[in-house]
C-alpha positions as CSV (number, residue, x, y, z in Angstrom):
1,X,81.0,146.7,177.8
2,X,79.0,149.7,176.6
3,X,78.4,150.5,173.1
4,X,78.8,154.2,171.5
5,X,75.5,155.7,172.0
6,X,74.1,153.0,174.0
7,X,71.1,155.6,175.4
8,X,70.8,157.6,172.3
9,X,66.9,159.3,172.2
10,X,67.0,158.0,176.2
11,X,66.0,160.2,179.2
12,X,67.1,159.6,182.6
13,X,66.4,161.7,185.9
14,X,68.5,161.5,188.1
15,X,67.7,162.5,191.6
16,X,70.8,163.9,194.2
17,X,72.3,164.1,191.1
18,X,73.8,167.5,191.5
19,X,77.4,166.0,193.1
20,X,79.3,162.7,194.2
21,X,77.6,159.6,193.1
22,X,74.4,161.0,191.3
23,X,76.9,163.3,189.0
24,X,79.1,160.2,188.2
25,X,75.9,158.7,187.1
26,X,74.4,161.2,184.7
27,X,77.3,161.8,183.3
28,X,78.4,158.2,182.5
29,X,74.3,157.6,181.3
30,X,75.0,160.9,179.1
31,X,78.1,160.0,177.5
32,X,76.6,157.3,176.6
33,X,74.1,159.3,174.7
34,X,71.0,159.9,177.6
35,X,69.8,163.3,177.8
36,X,69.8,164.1,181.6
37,X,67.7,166.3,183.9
38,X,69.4,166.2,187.4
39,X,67.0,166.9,190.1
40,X,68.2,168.2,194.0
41,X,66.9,170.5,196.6
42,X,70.0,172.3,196.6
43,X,70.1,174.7,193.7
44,X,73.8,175.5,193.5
45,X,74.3,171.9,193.4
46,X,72.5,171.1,190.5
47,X,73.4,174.4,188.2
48,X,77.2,173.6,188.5
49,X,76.5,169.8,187.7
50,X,74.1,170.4,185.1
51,X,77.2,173.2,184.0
52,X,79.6,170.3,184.0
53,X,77.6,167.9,182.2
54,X,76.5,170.6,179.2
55,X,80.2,171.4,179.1
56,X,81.2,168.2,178.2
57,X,78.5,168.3,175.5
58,X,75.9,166.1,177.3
59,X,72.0,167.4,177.3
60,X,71.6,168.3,180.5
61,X,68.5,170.0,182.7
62,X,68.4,171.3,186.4
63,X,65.2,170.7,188.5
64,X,65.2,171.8,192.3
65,X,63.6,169.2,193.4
66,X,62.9,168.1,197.4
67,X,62.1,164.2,197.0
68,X,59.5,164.4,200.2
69,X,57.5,166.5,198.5
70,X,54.8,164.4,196.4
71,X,53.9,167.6,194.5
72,X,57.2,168.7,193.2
73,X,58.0,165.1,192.2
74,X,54.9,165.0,189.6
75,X,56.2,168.6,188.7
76,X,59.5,166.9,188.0
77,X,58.1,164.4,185.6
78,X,56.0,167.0,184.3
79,X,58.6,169.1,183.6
80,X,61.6,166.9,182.0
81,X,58.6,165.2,179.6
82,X,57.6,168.7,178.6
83,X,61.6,169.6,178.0
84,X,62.7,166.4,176.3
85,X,59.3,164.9,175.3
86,X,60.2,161.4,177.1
87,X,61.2,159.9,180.4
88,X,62.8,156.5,180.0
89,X,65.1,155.8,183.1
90,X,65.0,156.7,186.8
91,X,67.8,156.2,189.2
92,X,66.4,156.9,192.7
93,X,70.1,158.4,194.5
94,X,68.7,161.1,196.7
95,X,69.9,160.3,200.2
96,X,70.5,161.4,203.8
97,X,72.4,159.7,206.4
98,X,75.2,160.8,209.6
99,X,76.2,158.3,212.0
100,X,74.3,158.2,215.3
101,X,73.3,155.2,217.9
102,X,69.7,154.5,217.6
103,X,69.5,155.8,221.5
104,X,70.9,158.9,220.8
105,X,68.9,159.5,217.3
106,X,65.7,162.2,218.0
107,X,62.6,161.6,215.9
108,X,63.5,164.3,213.3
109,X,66.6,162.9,212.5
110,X,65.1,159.4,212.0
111,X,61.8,161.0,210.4
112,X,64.3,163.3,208.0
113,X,66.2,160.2,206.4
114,X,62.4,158.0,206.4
115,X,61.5,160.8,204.5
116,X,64.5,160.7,201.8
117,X,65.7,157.2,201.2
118,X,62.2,155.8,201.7
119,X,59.1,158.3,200.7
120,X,61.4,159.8,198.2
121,X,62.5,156.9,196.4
122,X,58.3,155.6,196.7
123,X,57.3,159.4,195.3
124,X,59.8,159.2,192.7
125,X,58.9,155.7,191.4
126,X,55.4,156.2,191.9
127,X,55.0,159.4,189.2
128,X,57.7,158.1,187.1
129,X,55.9,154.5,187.0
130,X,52.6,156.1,186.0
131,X,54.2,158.0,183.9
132,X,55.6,154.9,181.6
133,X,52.3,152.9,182.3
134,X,50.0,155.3,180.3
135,X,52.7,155.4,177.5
136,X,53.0,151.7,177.4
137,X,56.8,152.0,176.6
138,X,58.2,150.4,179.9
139,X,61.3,152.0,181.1
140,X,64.0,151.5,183.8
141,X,64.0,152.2,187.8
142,X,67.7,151.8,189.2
143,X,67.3,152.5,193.0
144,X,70.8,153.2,194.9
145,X,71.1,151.6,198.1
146,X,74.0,150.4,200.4
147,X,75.9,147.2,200.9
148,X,74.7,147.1,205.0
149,X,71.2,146.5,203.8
150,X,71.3,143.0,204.1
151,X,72.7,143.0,207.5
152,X,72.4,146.4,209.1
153,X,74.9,148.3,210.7
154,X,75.8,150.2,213.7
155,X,74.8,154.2,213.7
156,X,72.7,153.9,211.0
157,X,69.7,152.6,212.3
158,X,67.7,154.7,210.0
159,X,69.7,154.5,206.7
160,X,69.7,150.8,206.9
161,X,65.7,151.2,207.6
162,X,65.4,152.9,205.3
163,X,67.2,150.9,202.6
164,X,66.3,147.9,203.3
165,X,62.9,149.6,203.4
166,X,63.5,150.3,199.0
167,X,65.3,147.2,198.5
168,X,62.0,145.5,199.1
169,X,59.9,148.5,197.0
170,X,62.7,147.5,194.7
171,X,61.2,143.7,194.3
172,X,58.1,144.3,194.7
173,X,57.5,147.1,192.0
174,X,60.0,145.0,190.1
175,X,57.0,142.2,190.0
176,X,54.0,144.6,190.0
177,X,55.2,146.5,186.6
178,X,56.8,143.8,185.0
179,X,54.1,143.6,182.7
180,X,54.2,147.0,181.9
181,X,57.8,146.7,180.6
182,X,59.0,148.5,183.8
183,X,62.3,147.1,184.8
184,X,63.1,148.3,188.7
185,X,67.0,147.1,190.0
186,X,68.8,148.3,192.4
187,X,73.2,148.9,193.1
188,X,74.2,148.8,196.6
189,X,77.5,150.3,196.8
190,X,80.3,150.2,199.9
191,X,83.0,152.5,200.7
192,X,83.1,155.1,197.9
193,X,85.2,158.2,197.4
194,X,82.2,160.1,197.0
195,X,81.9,164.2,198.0
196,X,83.4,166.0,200.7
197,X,80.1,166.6,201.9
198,X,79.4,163.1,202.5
199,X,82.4,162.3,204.0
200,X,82.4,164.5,206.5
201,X,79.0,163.0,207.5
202,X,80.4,159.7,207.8
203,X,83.9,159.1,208.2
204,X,85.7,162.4,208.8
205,X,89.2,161.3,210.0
206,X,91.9,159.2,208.8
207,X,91.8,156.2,211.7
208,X,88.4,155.8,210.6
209,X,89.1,155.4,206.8
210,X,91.9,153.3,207.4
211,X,89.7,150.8,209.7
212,X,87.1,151.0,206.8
213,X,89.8,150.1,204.4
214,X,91.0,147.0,206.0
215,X,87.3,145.6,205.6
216,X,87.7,146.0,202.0
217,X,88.9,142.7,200.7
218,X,90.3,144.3,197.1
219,X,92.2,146.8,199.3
220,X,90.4,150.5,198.0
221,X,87.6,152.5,198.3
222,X,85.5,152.6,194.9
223,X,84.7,155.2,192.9
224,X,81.7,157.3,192.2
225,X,82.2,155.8,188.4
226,X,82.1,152.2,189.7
227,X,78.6,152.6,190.9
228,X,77.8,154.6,188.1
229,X,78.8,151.4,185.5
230,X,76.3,149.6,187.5
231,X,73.7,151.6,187.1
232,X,74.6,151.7,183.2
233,X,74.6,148.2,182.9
234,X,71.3,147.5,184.8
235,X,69.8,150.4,182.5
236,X,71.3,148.7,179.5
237,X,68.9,147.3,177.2
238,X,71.1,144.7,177.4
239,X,70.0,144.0,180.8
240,X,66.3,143.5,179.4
241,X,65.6,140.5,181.4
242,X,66.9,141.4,184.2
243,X,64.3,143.1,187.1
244,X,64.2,142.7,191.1
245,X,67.9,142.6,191.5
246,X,70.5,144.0,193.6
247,X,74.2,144.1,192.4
248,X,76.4,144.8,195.2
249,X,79.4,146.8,194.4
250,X,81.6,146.9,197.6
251,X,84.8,144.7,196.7
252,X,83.7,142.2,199.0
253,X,83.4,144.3,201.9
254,X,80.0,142.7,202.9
255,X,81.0,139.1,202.5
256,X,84.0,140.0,204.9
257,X,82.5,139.1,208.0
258,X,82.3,136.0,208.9
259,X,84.6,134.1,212.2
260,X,87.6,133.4,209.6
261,X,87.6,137.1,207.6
262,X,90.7,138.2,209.2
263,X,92.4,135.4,206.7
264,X,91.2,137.5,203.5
């Protein structure tokens, strides 16, 4: 599926991308030949990742980074084009989310996830974007989302805000900057065996994963590398003519809920 090299002279930022999903994602982009700068707000985070990745021979720089911040994000781009001379792919991953009834949710725990998953990924585009218009070399924007953003889902009424709130930035920038050569896609992943951290945030003992499970019409939990092939593919240059999309990767967990699901 992908070629030796498929990213050679590429750079991709990669934001959250210190652990879990955003670290199966720069490494799978650089062993496939990207140079990576991994952006997070946690700096222990991204100094072990970016460790990891140079260890394994990929090109690899840390940026603290908080996404909510529209300074620091033009310092990010500012910062990887000054240390590699080129930004070529984006993958918005920076996220926030716990499991809360909308009743019981206060404003600055709806106002902290707004501020990640939406402004974020709208910051992050935005410099990037501008970035590749004035070079008039088009680039990628893969934005992670979730496979609820279609449908919602109880306890995470500002996740699924949120996300469905970048699915349609997704679209729309995806029209806006066609011309440009901008290509903006988007993965919404289910159930993944991502970090303990995020686990613990969501689904923190075993009835729980094994309720979860049974939704899962291929039977497991994916992996931070499944969503990380995704984001590969829609990066691909192979993928060219493909912009505005979302490719769910959830083993049919989303699909499983109609009258007649208990049958799968």
């Amino acid at each position: 599926m992908f070629e030796a090299n498929l990213f050679k002279d590429t750079v991709a930022v990669i934001t959250g991308g210190g652990t879990g999903i955003g670290l199966a994602i720069a490494r799978r982009l650089g062993t496939l030949g990207a140079r990576i700068a991994i952006a997070s707000r946690n700096a222990e985070h991204i100094e072990r990742g970016c460790e990891a990745l140079n260890e394994s021979g990929i090109d690899a720089l840390a940026i603290q980074l908080d996404v909510r911040n529209p300074e620091q994000v033009d310092e990010m781009v500012e910062r990887t084009v000054k240390h590699f001379g080129s930004l070529d792919i984006l993958v918005n991953n920076a996220a926030g989310n716990f499991i809360c009834r909308a009743e019981d949710l206060s404003p600055n725990g709806w106002n902290a996830v707004i501020g990640i998953v939406l402004n974020g990924t709208f910051y992050c585009s935005r410099a990037v974007g501008q970035y590749m218009i004035a070079r008039r070399r088009g680039g990628s924007i893969v934005n992670i989302l979730a496979n609820y953003v279609w449908t919602g889902s109880p306890g995470t009424i500002h996740s699924a805000a949120a996300k469905a709130g970048v699915m349609s930035m997704t679209q729309t920038l995806a029209v806006e900057w066609a011309g440009h050569g901008i290509r903006v896609n988007a993965v919404a992943p289910g159930p993944i065996e991502a970090s303990a951290g995020a686990a613990k945030q969501l689904w923190n003992d075993q009835p729980a994963v094994e309720r979860i499970t049974a939704m899962i019409p291929s039977g497991r939990w994916g992996k931070p590398q499944d969503v990380a092939d995704a984001v590969a593919f829609l990066a691909a240059p192979g993928s060219g003519f493909i912009t505005g999309e979302i490719l769910t990767v959830d083993g049919g967990s989303w699909m499983n809920r109609g009258t007649f699901g208990f049958l799968s």
